[in-house]
Every structure is written in C-alpha cells, then in structure tokens.
C-alpha positions in Angstrom: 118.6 84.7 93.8 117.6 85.1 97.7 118.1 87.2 100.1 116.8 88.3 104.0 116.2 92.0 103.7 114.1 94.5 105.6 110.8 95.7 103.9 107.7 97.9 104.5 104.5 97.2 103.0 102.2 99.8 102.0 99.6 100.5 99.4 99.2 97.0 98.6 102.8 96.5 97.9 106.1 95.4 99.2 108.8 97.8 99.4 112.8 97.3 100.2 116.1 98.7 99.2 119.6 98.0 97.8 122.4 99.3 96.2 122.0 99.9 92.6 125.7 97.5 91.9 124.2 94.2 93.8 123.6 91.3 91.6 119.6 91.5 92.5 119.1 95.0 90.9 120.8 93.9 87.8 118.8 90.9 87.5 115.4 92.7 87.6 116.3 95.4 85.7 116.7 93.1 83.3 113.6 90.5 83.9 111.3 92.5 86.8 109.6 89.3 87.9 110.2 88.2 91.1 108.9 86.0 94.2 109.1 87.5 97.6 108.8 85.4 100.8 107.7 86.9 104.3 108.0 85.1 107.5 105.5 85.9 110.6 109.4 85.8 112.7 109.8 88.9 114.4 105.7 89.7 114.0 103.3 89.7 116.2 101.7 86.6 114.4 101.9 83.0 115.2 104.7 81.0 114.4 106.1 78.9 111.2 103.7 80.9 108.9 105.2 82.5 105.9 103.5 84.5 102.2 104.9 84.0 99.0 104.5 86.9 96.7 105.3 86.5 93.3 105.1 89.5 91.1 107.2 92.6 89.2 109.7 94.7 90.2 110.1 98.6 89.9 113.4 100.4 90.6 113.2 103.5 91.8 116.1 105.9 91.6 113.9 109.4 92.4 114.3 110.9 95.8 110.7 111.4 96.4 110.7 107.6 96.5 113.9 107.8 99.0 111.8 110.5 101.4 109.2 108.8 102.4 111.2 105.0 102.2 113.8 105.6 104.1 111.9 106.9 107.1 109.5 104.3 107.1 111.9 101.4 106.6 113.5 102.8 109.8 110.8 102.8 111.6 110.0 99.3 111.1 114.1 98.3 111.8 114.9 100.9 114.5 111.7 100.6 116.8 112.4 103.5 119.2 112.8 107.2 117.5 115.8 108.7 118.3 120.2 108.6 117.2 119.6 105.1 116.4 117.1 105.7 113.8 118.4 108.7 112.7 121.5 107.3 111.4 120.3 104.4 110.0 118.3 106.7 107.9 121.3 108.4 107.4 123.0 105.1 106.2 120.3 104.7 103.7 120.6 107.4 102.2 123.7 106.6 100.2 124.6 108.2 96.3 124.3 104.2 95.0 121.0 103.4 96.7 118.1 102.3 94.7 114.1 101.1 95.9 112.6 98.3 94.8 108.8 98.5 94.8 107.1 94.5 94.4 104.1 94.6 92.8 102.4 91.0 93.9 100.2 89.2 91.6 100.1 86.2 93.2 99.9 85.4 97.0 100.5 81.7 98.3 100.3 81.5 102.3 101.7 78.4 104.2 101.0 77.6 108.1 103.3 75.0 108.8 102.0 74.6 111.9 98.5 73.3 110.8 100.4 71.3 107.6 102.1 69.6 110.6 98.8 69.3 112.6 96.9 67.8 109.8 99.9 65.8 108.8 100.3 63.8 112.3 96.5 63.6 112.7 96.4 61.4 109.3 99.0 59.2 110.9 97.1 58.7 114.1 100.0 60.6 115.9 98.5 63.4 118.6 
C-alpha cells in the first residue's frame, strides 16, 4: 500500500509516523518489509529525481521514540519555531500514535531528468 507522508532521516534510517489503527501498521506488523520512495520535491535538490528504499519496518510504541520524533519531524514540516510547530507537535502526540523506523537494505536512485536526456539523445532529438 502507498502513501505521501512526512519523514526524517537519521542514523542511516528513515523515520515517520501513524496511527497504530491505519491499514499500513497492521500490514507491517504483520510482514515488516517495505519499499519507501523519496522525491527531491520540496528539497533543495534538482528536479524529477527520486530513491527507492526497500527494507524492514520497526514499530515503535515507547515514548523515548515519541521525544525525540516528534520534535524533529516538526522541524522538518513546520520550518519556523514557534505556535505553529508547537502544536503540530502537540498533534503528534496522540494516545494511538505509533513510529515507524525503515531500516533500508536496498537503495535504487532514478534521475529522470538524465533518463530523459539520454533517451532523446539516442533518438537524435536535442
């Protein structure tokens, strides 16, 4: 199943959030692989570029998890500190609210852009 959610990547690892009654969380509770794809939209990266990560997922329930995740996944949402961010932290933190920690062991980048490129240039098309 797909879906666009917000994430923050640290230690080598991509980490996002749900509550613990969506269809997703059931589904890797009970088979943790999973395949995650990032777009360079919204980054400070070229366009049309995108990483696959395909890996395991953990679901974490702990509130030491919760205190540093919520925080940061504001940060990267809410770009200015302040009311905003505050209560979209308080948002998160919700009695149903799990976090889902991806664990990648496979990474498969696409640059559509040069795809494209290389694509016309074999057809003589500039």
């Amino acid at each position: 199943m797909g879906v666009i959610v917000g994430y923050v990547w640290r230690d080598g690892r991509l980490w996002t959030t749900a509550t613990s009654q969506r269809p997703r969380i059931a589904a890797v509770r009970r088979d943790g692989r999973c395949a995650v794809v990032v777009t360079s939209t919204g980054a400070a990266l070229p366009p049309a570029r995108t990483v696959t990560l395909k890996g395991r997922c953990v679901v974490h329930e702990d509130e030491e998890t919760k205190r540093w995740f919520y925080p940061a996944l504001a940060a990267c949402i809410v770009a200015q500190p302040g009311p905003a961010r505050d209560a979209f932290i308080q948002h998160l933190d919700s009695p149903l609210r799990v976090v889902i920690e991806v664990i990648p062991h496979k990474v498969i980048s696409c640059d559509a852009m040069r795809m494209m490129q290389e694509s016309f240039a074999e057809l003589g098309v500039s």
